[in-house]
mmCIF file of the N, C-alpha and C atoms, coordinates in Angstrom:
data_MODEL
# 
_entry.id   MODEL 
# 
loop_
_atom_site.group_PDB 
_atom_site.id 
_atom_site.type_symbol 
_atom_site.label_atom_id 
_atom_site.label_alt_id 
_atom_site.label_comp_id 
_atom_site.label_asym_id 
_atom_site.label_entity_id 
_atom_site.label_seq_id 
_atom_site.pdbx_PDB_ins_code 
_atom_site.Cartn_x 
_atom_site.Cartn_y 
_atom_site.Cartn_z 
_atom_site.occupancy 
_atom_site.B_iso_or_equiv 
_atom_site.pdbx_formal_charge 
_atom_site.auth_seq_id 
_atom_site.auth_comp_id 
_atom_site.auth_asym_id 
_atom_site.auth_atom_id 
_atom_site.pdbx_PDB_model_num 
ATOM 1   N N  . UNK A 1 1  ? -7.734 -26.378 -6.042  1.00 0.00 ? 1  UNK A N  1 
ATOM 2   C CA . UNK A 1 1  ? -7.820 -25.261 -5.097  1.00 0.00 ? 1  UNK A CA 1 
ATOM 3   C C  . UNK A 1 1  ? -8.077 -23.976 -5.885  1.00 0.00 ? 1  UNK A C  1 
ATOM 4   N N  . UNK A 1 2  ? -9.024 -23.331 -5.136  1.00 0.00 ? 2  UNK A N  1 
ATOM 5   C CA . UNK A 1 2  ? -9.377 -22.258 -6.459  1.00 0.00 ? 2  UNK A CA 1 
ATOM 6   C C  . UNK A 1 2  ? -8.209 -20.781 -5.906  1.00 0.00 ? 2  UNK A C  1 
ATOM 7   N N  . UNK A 1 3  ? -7.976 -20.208 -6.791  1.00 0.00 ? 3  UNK A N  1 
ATOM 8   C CA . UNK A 1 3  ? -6.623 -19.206 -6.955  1.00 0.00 ? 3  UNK A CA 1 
ATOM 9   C C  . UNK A 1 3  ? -5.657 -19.836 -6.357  1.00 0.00 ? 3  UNK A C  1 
ATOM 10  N N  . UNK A 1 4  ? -5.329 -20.948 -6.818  1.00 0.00 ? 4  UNK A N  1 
ATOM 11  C CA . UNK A 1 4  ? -4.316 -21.526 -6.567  1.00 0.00 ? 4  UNK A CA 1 
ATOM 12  C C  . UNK A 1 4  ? -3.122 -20.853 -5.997  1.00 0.00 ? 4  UNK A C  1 
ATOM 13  N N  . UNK A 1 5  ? -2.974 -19.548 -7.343  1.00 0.00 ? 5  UNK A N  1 
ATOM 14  C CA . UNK A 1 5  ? -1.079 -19.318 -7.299  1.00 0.00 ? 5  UNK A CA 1 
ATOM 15  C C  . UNK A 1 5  ? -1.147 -18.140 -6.690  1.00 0.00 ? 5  UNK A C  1 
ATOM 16  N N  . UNK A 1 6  ? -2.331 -17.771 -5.573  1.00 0.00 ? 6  UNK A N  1 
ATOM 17  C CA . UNK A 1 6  ? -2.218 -17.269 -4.061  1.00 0.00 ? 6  UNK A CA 1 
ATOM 18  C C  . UNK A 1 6  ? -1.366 -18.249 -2.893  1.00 0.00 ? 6  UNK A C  1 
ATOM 19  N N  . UNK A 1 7  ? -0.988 -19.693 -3.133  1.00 0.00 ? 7  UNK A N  1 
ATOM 20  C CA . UNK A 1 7  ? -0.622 -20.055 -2.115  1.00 0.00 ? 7  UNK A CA 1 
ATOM 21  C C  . UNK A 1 7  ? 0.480  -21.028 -2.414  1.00 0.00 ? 7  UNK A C  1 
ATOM 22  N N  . UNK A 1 8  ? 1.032  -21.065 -1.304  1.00 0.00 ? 8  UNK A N  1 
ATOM 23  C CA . UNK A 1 8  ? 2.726  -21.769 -1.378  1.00 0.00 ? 8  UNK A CA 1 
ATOM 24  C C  . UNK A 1 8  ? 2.886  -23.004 -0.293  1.00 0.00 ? 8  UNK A C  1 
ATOM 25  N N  . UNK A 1 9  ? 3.149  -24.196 -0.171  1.00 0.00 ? 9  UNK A N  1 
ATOM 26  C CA . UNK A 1 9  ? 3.459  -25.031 0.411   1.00 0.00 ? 9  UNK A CA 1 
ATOM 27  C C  . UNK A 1 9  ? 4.514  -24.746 1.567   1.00 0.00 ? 9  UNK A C  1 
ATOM 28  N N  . UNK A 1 10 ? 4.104  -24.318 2.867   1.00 0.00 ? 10 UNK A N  1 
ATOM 29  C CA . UNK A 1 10 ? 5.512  -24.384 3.720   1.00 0.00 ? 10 UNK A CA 1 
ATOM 30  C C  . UNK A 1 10 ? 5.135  -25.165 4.665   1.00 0.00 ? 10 UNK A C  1 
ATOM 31  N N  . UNK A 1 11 ? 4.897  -26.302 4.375   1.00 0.00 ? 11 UNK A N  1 
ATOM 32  C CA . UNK A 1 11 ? 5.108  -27.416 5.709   1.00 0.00 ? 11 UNK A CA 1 
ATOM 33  C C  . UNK A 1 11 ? 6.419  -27.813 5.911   1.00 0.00 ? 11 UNK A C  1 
ATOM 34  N N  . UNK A 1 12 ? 7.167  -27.470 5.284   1.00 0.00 ? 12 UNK A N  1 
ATOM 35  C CA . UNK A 1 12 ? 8.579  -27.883 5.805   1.00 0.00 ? 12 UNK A CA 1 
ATOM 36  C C  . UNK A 1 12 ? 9.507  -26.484 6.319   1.00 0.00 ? 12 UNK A C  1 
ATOM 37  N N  . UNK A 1 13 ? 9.160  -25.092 6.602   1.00 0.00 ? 13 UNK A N  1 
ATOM 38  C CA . UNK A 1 13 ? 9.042  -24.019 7.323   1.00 0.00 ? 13 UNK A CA 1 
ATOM 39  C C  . UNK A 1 13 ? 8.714  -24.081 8.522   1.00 0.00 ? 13 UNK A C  1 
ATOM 40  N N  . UNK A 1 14 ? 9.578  -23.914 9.748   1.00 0.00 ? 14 UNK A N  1 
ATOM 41  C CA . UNK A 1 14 ? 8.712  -23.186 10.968  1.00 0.00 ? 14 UNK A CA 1 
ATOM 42  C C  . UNK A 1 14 ? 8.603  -21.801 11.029  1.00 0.00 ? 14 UNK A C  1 
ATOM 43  N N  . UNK A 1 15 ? 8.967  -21.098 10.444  1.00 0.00 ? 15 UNK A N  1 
ATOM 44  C CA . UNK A 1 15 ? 8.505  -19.361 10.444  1.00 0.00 ? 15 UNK A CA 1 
ATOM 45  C C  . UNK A 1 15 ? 8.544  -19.488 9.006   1.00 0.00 ? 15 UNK A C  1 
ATOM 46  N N  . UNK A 1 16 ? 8.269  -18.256 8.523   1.00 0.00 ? 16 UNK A N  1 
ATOM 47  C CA . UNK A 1 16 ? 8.332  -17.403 6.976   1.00 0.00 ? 16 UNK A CA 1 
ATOM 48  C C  . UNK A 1 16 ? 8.147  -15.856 7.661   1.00 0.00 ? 16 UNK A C  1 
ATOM 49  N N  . UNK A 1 17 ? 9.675  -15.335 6.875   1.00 0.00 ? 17 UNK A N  1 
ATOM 50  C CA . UNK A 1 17 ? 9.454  -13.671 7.135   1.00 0.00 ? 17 UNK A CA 1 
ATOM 51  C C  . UNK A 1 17 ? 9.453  -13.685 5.853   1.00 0.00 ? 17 UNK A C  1 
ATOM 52  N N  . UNK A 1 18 ? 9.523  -12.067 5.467   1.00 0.00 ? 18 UNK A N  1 
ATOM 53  C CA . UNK A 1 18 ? 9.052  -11.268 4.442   1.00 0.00 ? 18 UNK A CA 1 
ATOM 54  C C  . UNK A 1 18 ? 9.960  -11.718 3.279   1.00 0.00 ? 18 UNK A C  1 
ATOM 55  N N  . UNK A 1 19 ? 11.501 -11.510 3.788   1.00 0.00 ? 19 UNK A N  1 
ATOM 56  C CA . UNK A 1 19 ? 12.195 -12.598 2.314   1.00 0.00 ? 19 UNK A CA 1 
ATOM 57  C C  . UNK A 1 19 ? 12.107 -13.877 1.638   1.00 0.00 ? 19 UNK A C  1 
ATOM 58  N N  . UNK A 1 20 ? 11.702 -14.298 2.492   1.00 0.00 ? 20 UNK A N  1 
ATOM 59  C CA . UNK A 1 20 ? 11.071 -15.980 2.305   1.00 0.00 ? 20 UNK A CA 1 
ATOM 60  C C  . UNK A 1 20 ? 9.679  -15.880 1.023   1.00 0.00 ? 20 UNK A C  1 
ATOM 61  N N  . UNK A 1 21 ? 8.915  -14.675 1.988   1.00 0.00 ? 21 UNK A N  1 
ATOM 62  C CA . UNK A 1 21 ? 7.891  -14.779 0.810   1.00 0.00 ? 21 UNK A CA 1 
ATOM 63  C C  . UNK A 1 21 ? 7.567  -14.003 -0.399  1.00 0.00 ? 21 UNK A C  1 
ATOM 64  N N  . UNK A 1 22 ? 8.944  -13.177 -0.913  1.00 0.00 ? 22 UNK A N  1 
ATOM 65  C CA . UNK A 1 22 ? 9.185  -12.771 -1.774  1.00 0.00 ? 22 UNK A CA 1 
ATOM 66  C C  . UNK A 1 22 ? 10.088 -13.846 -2.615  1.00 0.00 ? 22 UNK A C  1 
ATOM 67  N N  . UNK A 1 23 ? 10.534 -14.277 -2.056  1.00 0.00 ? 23 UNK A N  1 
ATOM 68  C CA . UNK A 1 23 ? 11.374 -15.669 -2.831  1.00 0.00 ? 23 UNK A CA 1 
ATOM 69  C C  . UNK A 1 23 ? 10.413 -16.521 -3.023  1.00 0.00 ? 23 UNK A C  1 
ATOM 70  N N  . UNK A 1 24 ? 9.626  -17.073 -2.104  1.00 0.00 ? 24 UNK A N  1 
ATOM 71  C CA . UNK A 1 24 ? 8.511  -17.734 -2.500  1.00 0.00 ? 24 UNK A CA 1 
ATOM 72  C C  . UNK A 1 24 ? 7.268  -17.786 -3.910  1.00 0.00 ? 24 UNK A C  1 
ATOM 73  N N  . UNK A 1 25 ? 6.956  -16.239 -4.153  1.00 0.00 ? 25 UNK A N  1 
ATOM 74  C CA . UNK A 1 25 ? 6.466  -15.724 -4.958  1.00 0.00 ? 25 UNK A CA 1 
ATOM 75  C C  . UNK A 1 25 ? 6.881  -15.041 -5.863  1.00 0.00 ? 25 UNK A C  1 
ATOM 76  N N  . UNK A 1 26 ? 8.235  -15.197 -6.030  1.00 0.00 ? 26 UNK A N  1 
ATOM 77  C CA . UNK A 1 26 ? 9.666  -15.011 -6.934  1.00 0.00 ? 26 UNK A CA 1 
ATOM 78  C C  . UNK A 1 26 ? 9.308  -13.385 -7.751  1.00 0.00 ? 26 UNK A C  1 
ATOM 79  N N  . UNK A 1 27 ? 9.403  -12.520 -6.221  1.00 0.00 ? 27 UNK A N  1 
ATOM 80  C CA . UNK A 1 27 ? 9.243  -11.320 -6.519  1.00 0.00 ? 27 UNK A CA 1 
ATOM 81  C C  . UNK A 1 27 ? 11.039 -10.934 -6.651  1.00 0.00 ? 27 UNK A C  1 
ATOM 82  N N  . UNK A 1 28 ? 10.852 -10.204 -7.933  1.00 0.00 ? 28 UNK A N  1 
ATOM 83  C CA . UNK A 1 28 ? 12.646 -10.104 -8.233  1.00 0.00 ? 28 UNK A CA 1 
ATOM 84  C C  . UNK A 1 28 ? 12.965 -8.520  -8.185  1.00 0.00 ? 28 UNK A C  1 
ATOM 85  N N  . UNK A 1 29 ? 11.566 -7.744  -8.620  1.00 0.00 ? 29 UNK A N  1 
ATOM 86  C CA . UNK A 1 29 ? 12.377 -6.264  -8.484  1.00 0.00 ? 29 UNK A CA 1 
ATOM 87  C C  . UNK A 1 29 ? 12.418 -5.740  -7.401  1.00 0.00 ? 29 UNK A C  1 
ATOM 88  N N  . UNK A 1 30 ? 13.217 -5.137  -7.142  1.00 0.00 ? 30 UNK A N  1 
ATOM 89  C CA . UNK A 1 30 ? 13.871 -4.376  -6.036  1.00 0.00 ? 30 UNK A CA 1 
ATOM 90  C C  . UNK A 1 30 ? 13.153 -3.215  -5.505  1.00 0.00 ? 30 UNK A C  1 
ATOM 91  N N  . UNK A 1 31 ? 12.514 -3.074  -6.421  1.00 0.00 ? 31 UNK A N  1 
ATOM 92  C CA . UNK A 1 31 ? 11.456 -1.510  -5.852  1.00 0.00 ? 31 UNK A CA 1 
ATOM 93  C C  . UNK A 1 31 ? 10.147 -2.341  -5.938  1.00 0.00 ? 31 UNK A C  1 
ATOM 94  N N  . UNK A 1 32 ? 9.670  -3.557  -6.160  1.00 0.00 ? 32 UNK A N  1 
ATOM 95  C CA . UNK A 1 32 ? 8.252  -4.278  -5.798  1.00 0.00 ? 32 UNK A CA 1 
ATOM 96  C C  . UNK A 1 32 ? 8.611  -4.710  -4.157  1.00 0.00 ? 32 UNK A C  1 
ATOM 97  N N  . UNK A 1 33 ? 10.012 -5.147  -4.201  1.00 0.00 ? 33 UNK A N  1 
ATOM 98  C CA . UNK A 1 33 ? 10.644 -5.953  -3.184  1.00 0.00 ? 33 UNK A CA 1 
ATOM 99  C C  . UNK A 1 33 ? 10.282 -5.287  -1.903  1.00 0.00 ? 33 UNK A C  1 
ATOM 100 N N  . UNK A 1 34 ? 10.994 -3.789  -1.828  1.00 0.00 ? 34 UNK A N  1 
ATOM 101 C CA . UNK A 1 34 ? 10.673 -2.583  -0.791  1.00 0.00 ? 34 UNK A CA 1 
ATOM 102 C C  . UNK A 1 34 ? 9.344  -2.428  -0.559  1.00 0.00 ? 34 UNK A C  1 
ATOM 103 N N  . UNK A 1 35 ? 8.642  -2.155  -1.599  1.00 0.00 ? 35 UNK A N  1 
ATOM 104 C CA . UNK A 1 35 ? 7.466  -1.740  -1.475  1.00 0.00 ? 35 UNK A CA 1 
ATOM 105 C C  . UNK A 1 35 ? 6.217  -2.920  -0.304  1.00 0.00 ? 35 UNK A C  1 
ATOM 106 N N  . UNK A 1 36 ? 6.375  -4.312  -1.167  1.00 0.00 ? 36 UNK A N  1 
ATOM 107 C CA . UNK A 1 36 ? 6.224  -5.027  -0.449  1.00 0.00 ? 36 UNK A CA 1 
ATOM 108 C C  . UNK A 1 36 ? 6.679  -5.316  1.474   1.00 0.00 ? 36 UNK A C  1 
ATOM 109 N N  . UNK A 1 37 ? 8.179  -5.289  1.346   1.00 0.00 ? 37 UNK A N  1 
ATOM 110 C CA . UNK A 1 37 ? 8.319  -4.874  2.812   1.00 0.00 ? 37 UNK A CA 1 
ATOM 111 C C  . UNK A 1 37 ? 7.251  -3.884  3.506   1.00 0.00 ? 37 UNK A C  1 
ATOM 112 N N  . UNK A 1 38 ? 7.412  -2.928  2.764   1.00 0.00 ? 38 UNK A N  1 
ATOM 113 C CA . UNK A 1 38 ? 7.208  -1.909  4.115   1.00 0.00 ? 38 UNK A CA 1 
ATOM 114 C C  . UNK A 1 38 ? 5.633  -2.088  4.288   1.00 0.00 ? 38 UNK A C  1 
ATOM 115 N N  . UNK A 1 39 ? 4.861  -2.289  2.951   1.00 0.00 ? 39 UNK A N  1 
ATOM 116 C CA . UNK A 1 39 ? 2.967  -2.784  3.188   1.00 0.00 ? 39 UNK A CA 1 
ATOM 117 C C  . UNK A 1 39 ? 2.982  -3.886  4.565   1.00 0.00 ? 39 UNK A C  1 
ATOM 118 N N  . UNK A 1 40 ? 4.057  -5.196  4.271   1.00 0.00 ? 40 UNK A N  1 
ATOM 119 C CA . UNK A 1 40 ? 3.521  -6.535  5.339   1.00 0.00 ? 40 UNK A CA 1 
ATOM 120 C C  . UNK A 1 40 ? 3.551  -5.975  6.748   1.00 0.00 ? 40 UNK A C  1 
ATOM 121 N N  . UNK A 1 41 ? 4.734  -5.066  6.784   1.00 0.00 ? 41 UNK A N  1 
ATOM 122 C CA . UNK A 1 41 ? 5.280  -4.774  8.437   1.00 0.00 ? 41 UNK A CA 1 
ATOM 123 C C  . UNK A 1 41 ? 4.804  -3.164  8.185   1.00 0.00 ? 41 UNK A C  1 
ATOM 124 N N  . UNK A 1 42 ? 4.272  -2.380  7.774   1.00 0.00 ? 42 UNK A N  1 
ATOM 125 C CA . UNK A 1 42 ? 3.784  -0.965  8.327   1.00 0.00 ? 42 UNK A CA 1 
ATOM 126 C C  . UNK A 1 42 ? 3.696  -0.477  9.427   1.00 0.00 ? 42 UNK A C  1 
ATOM 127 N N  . UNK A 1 43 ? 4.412  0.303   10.103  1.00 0.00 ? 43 UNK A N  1 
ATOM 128 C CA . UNK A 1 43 ? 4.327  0.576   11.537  1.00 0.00 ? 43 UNK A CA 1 
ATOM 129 C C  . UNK A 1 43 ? 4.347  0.083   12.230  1.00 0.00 ? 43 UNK A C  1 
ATOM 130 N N  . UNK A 1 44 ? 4.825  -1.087  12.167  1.00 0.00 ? 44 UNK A N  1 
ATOM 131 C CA . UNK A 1 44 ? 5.406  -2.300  13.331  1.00 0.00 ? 44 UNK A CA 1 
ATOM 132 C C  . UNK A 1 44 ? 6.677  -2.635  13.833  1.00 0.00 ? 44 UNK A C  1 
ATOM 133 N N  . UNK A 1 45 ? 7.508  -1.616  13.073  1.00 0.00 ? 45 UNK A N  1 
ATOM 134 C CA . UNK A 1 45 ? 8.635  -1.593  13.139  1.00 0.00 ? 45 UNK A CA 1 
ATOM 135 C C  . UNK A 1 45 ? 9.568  -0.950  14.684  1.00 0.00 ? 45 UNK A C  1 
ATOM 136 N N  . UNK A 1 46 ? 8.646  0.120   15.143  1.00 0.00 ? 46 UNK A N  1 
ATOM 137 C CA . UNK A 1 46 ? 9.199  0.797   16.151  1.00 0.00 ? 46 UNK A CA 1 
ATOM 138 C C  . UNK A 1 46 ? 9.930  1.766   15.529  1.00 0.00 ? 46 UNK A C  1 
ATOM 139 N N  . UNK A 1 47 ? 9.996  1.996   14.033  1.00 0.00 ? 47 UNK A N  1 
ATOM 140 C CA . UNK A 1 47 ? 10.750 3.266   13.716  1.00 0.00 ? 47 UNK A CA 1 
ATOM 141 C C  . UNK A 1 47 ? 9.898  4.447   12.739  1.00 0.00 ? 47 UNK A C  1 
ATOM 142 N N  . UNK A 1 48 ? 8.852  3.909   12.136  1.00 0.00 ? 48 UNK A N  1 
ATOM 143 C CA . UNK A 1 48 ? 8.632  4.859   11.227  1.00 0.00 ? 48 UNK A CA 1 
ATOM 144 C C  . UNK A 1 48 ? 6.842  4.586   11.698  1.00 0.00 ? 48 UNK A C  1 
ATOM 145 N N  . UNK A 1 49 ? 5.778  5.327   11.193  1.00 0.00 ? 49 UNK A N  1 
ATOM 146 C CA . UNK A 1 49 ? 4.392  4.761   11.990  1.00 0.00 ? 49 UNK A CA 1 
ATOM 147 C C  . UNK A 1 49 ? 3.951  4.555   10.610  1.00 0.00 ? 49 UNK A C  1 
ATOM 148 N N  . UNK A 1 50 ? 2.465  3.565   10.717  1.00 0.00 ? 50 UNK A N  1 
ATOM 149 C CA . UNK A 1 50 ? 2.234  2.834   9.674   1.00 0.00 ? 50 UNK A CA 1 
ATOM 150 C C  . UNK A 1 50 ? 2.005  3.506   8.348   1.00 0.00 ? 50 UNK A C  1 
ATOM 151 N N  . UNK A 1 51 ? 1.371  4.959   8.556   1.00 0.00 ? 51 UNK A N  1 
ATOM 152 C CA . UNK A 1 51 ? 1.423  6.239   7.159   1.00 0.00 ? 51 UNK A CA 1 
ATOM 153 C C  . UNK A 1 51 ? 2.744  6.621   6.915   1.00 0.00 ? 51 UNK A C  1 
ATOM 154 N N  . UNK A 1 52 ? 3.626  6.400   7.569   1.00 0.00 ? 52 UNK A N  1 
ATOM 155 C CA . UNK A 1 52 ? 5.307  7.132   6.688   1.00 0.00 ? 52 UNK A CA 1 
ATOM 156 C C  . UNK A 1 52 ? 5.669  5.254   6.121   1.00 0.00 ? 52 UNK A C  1 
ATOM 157 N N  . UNK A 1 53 ? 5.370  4.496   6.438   1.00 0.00 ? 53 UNK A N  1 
ATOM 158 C CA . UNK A 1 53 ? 6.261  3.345   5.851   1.00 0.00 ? 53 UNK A CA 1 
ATOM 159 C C  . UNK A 1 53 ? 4.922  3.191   4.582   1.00 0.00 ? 53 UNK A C  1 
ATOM 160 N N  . UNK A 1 54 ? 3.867  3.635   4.460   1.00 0.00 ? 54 UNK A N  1 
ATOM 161 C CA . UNK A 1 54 ? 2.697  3.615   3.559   1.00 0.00 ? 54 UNK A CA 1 
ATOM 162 C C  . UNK A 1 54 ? 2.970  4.124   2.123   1.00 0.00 ? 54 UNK A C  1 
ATOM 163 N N  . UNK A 1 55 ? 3.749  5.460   2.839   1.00 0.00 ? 55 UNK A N  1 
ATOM 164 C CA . UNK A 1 55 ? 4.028  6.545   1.990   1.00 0.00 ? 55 UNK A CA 1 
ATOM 165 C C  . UNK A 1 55 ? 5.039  6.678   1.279   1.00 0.00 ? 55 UNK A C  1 
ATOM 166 N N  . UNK A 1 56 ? 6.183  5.900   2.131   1.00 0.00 ? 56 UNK A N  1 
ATOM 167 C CA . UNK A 1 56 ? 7.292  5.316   1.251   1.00 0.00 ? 56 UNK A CA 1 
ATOM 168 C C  . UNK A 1 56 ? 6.915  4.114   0.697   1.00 0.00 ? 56 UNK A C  1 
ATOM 169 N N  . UNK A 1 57 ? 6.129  3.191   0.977   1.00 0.00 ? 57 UNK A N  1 
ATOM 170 C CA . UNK A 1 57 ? 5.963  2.347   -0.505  1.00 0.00 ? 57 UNK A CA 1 
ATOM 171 C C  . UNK A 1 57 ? 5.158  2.719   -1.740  1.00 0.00 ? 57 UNK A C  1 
ATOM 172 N N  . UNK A 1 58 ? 4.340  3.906   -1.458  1.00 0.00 ? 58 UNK A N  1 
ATOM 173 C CA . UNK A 1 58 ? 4.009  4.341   -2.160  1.00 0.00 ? 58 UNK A CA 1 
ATOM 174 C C  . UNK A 1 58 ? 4.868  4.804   -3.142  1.00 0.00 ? 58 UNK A C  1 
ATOM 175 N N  . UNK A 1 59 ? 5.449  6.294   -2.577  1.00 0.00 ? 59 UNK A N  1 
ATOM 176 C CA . UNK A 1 59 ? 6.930  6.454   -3.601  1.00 0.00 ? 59 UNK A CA 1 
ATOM 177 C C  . UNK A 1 59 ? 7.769  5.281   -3.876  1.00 0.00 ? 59 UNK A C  1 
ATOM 178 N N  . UNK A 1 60 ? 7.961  4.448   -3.379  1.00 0.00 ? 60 UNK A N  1 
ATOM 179 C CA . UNK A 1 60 ? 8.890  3.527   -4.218  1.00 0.00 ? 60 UNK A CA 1 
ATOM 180 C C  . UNK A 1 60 ? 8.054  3.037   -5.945  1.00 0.00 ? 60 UNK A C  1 
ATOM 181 N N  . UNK A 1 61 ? 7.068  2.760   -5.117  1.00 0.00 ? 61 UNK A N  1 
ATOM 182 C CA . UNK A 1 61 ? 5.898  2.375   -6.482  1.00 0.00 ? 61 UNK A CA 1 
ATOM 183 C C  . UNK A 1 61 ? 5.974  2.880   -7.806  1.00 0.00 ? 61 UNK A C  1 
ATOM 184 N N  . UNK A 1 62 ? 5.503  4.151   -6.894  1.00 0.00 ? 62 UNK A N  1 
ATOM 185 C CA . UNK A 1 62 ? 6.120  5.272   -8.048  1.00 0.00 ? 62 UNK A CA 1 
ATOM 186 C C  . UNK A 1 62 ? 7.048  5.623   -8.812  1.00 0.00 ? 62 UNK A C  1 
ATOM 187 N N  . UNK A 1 63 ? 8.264  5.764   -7.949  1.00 0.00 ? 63 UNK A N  1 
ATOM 188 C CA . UNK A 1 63 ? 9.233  5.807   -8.922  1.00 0.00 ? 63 UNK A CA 1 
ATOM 189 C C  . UNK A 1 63 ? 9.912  4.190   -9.918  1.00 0.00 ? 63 UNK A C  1 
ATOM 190 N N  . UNK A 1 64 ? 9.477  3.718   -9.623  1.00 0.00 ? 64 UNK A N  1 
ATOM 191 C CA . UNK A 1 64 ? 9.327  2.066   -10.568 1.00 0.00 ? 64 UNK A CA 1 
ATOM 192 C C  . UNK A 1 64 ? 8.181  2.378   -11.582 1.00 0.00 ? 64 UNK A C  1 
ATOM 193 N N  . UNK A 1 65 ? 7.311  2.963   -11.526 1.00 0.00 ? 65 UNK A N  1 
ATOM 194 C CA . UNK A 1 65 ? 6.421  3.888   -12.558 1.00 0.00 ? 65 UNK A CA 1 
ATOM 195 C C  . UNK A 1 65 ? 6.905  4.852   -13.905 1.00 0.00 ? 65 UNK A C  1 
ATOM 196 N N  . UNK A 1 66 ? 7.393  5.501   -13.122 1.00 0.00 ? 66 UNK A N  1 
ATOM 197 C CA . UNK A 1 66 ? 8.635  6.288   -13.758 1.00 0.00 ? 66 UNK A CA 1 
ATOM 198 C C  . UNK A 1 66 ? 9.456  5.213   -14.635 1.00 0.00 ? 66 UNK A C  1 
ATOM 199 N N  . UNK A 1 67 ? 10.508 4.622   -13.715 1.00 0.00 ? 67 UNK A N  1 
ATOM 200 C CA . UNK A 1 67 ? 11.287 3.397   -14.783 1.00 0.00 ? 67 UNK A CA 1 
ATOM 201 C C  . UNK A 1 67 ? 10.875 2.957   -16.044 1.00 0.00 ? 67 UNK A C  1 
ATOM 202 N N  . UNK A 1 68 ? 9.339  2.384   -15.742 1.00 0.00 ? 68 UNK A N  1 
ATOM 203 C CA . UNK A 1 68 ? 8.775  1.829   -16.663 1.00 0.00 ? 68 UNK A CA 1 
ATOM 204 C C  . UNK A 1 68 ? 8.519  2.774   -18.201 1.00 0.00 ? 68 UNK A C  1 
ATOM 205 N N  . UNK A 1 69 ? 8.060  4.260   -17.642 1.00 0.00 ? 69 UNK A N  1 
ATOM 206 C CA . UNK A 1 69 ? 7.685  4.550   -18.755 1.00 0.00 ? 69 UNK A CA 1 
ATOM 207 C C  . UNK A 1 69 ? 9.103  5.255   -19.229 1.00 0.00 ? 69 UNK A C  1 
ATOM 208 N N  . UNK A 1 70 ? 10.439 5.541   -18.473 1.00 0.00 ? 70 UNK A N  1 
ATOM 209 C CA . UNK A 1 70 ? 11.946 5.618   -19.274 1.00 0.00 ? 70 UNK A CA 1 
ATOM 210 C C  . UNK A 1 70 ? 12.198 4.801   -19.737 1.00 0.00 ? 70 UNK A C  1 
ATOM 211 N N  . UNK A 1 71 ? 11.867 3.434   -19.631 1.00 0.00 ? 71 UNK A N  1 
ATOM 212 C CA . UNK A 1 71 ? 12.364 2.442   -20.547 1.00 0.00 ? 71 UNK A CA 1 
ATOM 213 C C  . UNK A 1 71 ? 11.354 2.125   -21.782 1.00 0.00 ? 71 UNK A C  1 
ATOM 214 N N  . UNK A 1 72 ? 9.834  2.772   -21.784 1.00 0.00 ? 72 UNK A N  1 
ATOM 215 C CA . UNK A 1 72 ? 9.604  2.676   -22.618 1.00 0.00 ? 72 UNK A CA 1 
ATOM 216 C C  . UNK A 1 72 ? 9.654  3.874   -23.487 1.00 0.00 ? 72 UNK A C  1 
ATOM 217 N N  . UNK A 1 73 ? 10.153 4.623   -23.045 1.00 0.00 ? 73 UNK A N  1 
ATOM 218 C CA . UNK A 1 73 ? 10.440 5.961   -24.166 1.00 0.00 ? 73 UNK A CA 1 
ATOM 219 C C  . UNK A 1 73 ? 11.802 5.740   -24.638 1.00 0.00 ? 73 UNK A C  1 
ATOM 220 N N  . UNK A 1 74 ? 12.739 4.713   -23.680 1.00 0.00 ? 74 UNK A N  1 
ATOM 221 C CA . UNK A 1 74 ? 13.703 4.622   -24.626 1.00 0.00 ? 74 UNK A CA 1 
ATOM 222 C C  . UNK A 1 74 ? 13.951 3.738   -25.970 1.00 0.00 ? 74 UNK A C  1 
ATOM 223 N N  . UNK A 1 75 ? 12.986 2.559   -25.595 1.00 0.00 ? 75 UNK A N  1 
ATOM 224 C CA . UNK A 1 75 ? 12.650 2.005   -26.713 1.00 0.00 ? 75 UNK A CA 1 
ATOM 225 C C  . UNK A 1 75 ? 11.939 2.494   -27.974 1.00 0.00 ? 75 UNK A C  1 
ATOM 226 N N  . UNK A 1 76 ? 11.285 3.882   -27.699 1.00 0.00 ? 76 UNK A N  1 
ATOM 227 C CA . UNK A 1 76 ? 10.427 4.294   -28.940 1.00 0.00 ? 76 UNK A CA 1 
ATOM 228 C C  . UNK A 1 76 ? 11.398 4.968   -29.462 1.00 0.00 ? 76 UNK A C  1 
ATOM 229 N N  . UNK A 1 77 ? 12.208 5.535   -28.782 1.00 0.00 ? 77 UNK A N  1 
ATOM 230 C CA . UNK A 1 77 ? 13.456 6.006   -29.826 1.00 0.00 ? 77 UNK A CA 1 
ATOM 231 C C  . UNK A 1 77 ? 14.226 5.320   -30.225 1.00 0.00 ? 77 UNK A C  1 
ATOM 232 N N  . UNK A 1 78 ? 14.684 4.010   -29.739 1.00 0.00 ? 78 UNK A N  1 
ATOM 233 C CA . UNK A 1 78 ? 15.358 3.711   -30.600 1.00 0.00 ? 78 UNK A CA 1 
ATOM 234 C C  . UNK A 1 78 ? 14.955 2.765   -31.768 1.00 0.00 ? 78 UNK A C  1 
ATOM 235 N N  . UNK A 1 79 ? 13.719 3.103   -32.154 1.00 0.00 ? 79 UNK A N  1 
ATOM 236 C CA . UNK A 1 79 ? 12.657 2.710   -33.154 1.00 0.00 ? 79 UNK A CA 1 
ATOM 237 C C  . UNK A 1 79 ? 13.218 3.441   -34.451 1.00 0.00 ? 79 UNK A C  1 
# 
């Protein structure tokens, strides 16, 4: 199957929500995790419309951006 590790076996599933397929695709960080939420369901929620849940995964993104490069400045110091 070509791009295979686009796809996951759920014949033994009758639904899959959004945790399922972060477990599925053994998404572990917590700010990919959010971010992901709010892209699948964007404005479908009945609470936020699809540009504010956009915009917060955006900032989440971001600040996991951030993380990345504090943890790599903390490693150059302690070089």
């Amino acid at each position: 199957m070509r791009h295979s590790h686009y796809h996951r076996d759920v014949k033994h599933l009758d639904t899959i929500d959004v945790y399922r397929v972060l477990q599925m695709f053994d998404v572990t960080d917590p700010c990919a995790q959010h971010a992901i939420k709010k892209l699948l369901c964007a404005g479908q929620r009945g609470v936020k419309t699809e540009e504010q849940d956009i915009r917060e995964a955006h900032d989440t993104l971001a600040r996991r951006l951030q993380m990345f490069a504090e943890d790599d400045a903390a490693l150059e110091g302690a070089e």
